[in-house]
C-alpha positions in Angstrom: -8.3 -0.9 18.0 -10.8 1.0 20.4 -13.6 2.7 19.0 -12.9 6.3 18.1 -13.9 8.5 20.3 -15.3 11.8 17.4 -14.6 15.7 19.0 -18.0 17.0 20.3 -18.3 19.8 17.8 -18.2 16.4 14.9 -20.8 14.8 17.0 -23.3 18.2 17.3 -22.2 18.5 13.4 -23.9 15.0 12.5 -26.5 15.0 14.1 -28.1 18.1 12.9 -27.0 17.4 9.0 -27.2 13.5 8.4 -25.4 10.9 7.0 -22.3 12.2 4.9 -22.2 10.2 1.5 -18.5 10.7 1.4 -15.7 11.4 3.9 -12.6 12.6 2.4 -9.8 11.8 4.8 -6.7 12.8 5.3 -4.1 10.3 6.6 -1.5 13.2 8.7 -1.1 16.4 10.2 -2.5 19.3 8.0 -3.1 23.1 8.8 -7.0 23.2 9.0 -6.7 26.2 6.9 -4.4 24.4 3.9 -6.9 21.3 3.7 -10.1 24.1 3.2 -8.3 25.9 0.7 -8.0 22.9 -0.8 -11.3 21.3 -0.5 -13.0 24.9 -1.4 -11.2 24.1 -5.2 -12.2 20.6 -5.3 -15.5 21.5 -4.5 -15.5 24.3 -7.0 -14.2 21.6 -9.5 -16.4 18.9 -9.2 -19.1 21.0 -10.3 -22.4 19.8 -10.1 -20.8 15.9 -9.0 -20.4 17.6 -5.8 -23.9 19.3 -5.6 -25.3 16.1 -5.5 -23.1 14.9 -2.7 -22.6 15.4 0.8 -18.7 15.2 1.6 -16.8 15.6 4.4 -13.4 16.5 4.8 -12.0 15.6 7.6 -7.9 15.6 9.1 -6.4 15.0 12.7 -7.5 17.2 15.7 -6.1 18.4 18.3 -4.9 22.1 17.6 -6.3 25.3 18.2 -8.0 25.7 14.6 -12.0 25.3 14.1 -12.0 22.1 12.1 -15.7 22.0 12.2 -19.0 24.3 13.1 -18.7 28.0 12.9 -17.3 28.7 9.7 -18.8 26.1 8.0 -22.6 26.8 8.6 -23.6 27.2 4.8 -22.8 22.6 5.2 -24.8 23.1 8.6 -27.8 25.0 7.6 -28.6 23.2 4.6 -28.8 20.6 6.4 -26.8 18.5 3.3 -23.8 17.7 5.9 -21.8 18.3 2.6 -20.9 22.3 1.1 -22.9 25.3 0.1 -21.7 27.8 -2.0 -18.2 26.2 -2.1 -17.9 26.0 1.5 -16.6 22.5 2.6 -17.6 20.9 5.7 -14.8 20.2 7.8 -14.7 18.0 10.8 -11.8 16.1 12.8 -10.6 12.9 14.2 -8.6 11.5 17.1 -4.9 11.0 15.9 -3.8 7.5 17.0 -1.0 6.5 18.8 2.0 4.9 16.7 5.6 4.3 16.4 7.8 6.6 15.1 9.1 4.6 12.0 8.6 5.8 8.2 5.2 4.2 7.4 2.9 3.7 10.8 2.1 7.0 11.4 0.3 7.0 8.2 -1.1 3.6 8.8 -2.8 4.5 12.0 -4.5 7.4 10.9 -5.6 5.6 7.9 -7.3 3.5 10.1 -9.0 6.0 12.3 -10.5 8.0 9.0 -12.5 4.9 8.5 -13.5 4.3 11.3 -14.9 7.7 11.4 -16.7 7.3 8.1 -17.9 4.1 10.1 -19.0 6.1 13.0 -21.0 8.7 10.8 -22.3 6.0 8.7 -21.1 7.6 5.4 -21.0 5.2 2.1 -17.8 6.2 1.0 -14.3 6.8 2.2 -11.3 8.0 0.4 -7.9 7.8 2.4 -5.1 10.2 1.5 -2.1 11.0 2.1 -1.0 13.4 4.3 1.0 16.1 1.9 -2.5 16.4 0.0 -0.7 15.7 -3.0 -4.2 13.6 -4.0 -7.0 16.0 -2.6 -7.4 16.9 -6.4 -11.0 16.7 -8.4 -10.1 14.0 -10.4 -9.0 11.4 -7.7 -12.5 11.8 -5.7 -14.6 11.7 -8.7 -12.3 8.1 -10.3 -12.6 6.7 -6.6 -16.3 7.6 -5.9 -17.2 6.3 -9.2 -15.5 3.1 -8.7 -17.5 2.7 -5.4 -20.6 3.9 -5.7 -21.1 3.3 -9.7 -19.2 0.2 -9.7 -19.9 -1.6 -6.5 -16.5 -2.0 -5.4 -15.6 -2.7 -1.8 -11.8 -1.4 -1.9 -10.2 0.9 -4.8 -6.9 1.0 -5.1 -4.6 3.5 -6.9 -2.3 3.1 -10.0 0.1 5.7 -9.7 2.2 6.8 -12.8 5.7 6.2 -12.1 8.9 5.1 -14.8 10.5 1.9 -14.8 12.9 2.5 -12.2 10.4 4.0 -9.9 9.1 1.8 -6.9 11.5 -1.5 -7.2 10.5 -2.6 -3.6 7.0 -2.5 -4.8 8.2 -4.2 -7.9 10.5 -6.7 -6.4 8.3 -8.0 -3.3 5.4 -6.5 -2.3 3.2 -6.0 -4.9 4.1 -10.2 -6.5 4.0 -11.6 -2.6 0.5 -9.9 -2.0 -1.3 -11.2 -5.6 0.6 -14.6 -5.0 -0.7 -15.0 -1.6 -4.2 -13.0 -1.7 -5.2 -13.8 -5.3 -6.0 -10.1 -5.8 -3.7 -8.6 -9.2 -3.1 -5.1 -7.1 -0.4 -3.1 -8.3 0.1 -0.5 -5.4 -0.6 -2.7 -2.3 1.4 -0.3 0.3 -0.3 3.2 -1.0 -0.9 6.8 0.3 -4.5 6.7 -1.0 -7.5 4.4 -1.1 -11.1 4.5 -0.9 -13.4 1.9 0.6 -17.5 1.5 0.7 -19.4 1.9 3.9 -19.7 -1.8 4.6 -15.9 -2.1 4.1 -14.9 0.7 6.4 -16.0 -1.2 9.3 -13.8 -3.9 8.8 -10.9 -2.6 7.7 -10.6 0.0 10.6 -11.3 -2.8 13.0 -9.2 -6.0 11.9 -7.5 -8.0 14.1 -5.1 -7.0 16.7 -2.1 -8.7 15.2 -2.8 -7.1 11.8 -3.1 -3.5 13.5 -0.1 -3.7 15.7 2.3 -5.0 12.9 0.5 -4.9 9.6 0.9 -2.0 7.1 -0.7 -3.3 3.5 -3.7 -4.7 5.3 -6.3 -2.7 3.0 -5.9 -6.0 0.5 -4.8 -8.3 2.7 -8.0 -7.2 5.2 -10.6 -7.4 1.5 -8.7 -10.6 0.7 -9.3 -12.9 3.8 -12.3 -10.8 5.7 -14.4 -9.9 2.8 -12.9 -12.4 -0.7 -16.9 -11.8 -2.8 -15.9 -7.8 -2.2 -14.8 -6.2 -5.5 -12.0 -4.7 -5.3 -10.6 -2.4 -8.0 -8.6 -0.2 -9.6 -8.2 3.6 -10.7 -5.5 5.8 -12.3 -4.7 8.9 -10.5 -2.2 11.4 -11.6 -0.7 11.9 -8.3 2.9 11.6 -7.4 3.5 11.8 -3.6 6.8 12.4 -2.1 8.3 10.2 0.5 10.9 11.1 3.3 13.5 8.5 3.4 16.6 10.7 3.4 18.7 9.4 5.9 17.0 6.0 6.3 18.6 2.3 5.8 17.5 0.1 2.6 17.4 -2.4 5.5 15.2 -0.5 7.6 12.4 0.2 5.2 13.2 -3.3 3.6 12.6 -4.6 7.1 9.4 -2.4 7.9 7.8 -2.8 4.6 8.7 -6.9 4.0 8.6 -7.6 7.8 4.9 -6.3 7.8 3.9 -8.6 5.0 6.2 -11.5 6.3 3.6 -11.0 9.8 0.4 -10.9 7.9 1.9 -14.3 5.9 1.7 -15.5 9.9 -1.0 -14.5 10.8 -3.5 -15.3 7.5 -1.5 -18.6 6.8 -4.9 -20.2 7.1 -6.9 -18.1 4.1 -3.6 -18.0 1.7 -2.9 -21.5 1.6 -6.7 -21.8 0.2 -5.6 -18.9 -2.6 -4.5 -20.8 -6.1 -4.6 -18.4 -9.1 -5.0 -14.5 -9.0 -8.2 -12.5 -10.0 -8.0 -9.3 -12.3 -8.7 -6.1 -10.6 -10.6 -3.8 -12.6 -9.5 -0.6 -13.7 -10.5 2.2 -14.4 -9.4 6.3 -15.5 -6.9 7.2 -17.8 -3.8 6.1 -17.9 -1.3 8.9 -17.8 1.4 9.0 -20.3 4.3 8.6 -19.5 7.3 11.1 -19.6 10.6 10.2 -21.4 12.6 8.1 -18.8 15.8 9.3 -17.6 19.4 8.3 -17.8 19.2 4.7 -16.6 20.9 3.9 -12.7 24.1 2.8 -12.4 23.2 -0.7 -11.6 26.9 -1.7 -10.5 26.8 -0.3 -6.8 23.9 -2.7 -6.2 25.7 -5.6 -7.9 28.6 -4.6 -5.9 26.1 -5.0 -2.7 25.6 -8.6 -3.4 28.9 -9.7 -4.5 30.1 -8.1 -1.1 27.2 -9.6 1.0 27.6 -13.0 -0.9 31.1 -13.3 0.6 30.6 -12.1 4.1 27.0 -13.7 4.3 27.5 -17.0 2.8 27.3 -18.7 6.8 24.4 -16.7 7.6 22.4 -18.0 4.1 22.9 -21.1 4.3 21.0 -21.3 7.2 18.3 -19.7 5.4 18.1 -21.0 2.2 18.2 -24.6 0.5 20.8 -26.0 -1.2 19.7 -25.8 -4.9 19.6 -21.8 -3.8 22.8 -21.9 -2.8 24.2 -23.4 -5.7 22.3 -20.6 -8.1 23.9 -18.3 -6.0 27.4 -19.1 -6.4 27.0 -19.7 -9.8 25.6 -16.0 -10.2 29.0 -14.5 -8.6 31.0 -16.0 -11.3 29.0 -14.1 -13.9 30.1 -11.0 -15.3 27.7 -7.7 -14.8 26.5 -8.3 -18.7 25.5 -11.5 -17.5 24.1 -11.2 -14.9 20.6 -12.0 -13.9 18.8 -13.3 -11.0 15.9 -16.0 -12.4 12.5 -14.6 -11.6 11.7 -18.7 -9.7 14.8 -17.9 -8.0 14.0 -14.8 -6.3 10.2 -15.7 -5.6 11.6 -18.9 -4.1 14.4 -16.5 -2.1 11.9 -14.0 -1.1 9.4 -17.1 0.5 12.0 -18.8 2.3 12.9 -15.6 3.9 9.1 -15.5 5.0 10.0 -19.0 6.6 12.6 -18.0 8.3 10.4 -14.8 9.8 7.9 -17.4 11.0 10.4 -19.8 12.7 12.8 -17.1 13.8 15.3 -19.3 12.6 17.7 -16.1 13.3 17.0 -12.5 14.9 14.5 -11.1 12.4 16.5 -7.6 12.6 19.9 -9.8 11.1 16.9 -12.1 8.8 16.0 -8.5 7.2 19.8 -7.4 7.2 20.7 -10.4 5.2 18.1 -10.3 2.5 18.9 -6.5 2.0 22.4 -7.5 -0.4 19.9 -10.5 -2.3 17.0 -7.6 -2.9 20.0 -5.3 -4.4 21.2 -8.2 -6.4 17.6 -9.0 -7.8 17.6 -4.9 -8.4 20.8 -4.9 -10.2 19.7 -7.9 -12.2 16.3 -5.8 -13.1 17.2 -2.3 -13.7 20.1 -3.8 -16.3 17.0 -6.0 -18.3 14.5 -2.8 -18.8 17.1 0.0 -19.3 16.4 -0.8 -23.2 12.4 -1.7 -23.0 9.8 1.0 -23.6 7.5 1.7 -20.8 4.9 -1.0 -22.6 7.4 -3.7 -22.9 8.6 -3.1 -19.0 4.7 -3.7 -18.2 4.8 -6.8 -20.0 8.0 -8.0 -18.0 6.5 -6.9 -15.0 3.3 -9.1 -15.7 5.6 -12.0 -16.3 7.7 -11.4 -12.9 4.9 -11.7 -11.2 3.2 -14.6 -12.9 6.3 -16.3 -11.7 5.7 -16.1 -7.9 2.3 -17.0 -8.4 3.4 -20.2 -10.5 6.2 -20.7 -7.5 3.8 -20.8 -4.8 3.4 -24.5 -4.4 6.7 -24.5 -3.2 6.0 -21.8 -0.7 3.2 -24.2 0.7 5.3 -26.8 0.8 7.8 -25.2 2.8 5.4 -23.9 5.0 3.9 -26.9 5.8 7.1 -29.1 6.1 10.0 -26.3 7.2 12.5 -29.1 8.5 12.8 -30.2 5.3 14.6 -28.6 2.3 13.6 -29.2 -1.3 16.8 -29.7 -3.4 
């Protein structure tokens, strides 16, 4: 990724106020006017906390609104490069180039807000989203405490969602990254993040095969780059709405697992050093939880795999090892009340699809195709086990899930290291 290139009014801006301690990012296109409106209130809310800081707000250029200068010179004249009398500082950044799929957009311009906390030198970023569903008191105060009080190099969210909320994350990426990184993370694809100043530089300059295809690379980047950085955890109560009307399962499944499948390539060397996981530390409150509702009709999804186990069977064979193959068959002779995908089972799936990525042992838009039907299965089999558990029990179950790939992972290696030959 080229350096970024800052607008010459954010250049003047800096050099007559200083350092920033904190840039406040946001990842997508936002009316200059909305995100001051926004930052005036949080400004107004963190009280004193913010009197003692100098934030930055900053969002994507390239319109004809004043993102930085004249209307801000209470931030200018104090020279505090932060707010005076509730008056944020605003200042832009060069929007990066990207694909047009569901998740890159936001990827890039995560990536170019810290690098332009790296350019101005500022100790903390916080990445978010770009519906400012996070630009809220609460999330900069949790996120700048966990950096700045707590010495963490990356600070993740925990986001509070029900049981059925998030099965992708559930399912594959959130086990795969603490299996492979060693890092307990439970959001490791997220709108919102916040990094220290020695972090920013390396996360929004990694290497060019994680920036072309990579999309959770804030862990993966702390995990290999940095492994003594802290990295930790806080609760925000944010709740951020995703467009994916109108998109394929086996689209995002193919986005999301295919971008984890390339960092597997491309970080084989530090993973296969990983054994055990770390606990992040957390930190807010955690928010209650509402009363779940009615519980999903997990039969369409069963449906899914029963259909693709029939018209697939040629294609996973190919794929998958024998003892696999006999687990699966046995699972379509089960009635829906019994069944239940083993939590080995799909770890051991979910890696030898990872294989199969590496080796292109088919067209990886057919690989992602085929384990679309096996992630509804492993859905079906899930949703049907919590629809009874409380909230605190489904957290235990989740814990145990993911234990599970961790405990599996000698057989990833394994496979890795000797693909030609299958383990029965």
């Amino acid at each position: 990724m080229a350096g970024i290139e800052l607008p010459e009014e954010t250049k003047q801006q800096e050099e007559r106020s200083g350092a920033p301690d904190v840039v406040v990012g946001v990842a997508g296109a936002v009316a200059a006017a909305d995100l001051r409106a926004r930052a005036e209130q949080v400004v107004a809310d963190l009280g004193a906390n913010a009197a003692s800081l100098r934030i930055v707000f900053a969002r994507p250029g390239g319109d004809d609104e004043p993102t930085a200068g004249g209307e801000n010179q209470g931030g200018e004249q104090n020279g505090t490069g932060g707010h005076e009398k509730g008056h944020p500082t605003l200042v832009s950044y060069t929007a990066q180039a990207s694909g047009g799929d569901l998740w890159s957009p936001i990827s890039a311009n995560q990536r170019a807000v810290l690098a332009l906390a790296a350019s101005l030198n500022a100790r903390v970023c916080i990445v978010l989203g770009p519906d400012l569903a996070g630009l809220q008191a609460h999330v900069i105060q949790l996120f700048t405490y966990a950096i700045l009080e707590r010495q963490c190099g990356l600070a993740m969210p925990i986001y509070p969602v029900g049981k059925y909320d998030g099965l992708l994350n559930t399912g594959i990426l959130s086990p795969l990254s603490r299996a492979l990184y060693g890092k307990r993370v439970r959001y490791p694809l997220t709108f919102d993040f916040a990094a220290s100043g020695a972090m920013c530089e390396r996360l929004a300059h990694g290497d060019a095969v994680s920036e072309a295809s990579g999309l959770l690379w804030p862990v993966t980047v702390a995990a290999t780059q940095t492994p003594q950085a802290v990295v930790g955890q806080v609760h925000i109560d944010v709740r951020h709405q995703v467009a994916t009307a109108g998109l394929e399962l086996s689209a995002v499944l193919g986005q999301l697992g295919g971008s984890m499948f390339e960092d597997m390539v491309s970080c084989a060397s530090q993973w296969q050093r990983v054994r055990g996981s770390q606990a992040a530390p957390v930190w807010g409150n955690e928010q209650v939880q509402e009363a779940d509702a009615a519980p999903i009709d997990a039969q369409p999804m069963l449906d899914s795999f029963l259909l693709g186990s029939k018209n697939l069977d040629e294609v996973w064979r190919l794929l998958l090892p024998p003892n696999t193959m006999l687990e699966l068959r046995r699972l379509t002779r089960l009635t829906p009340e019994q069944f239940r995908i083993p939590d080995d089972v799909w770890a051991s799936i979910v890696y030898d699809f990872a294989l199969a990525w590496r080796l292109r042992t088919i067209s990886r838009v057919h690989l992602m195709g085929a384990l679309t039907p096996l992630y509804l299965g492993w859905a079906a089999s899930y949703v049907r086990e919590v629809s009874s558990m409380t909230s605190a029990a489904t957290e235990q179950r989740v814990e145990q899930f993911t234990r599970a790939w961790e405990e599996k992972k000698p057989y990833l290696l394994s496979r890795w290291r000797w693909p030609d030959r299958f383990n029965p």
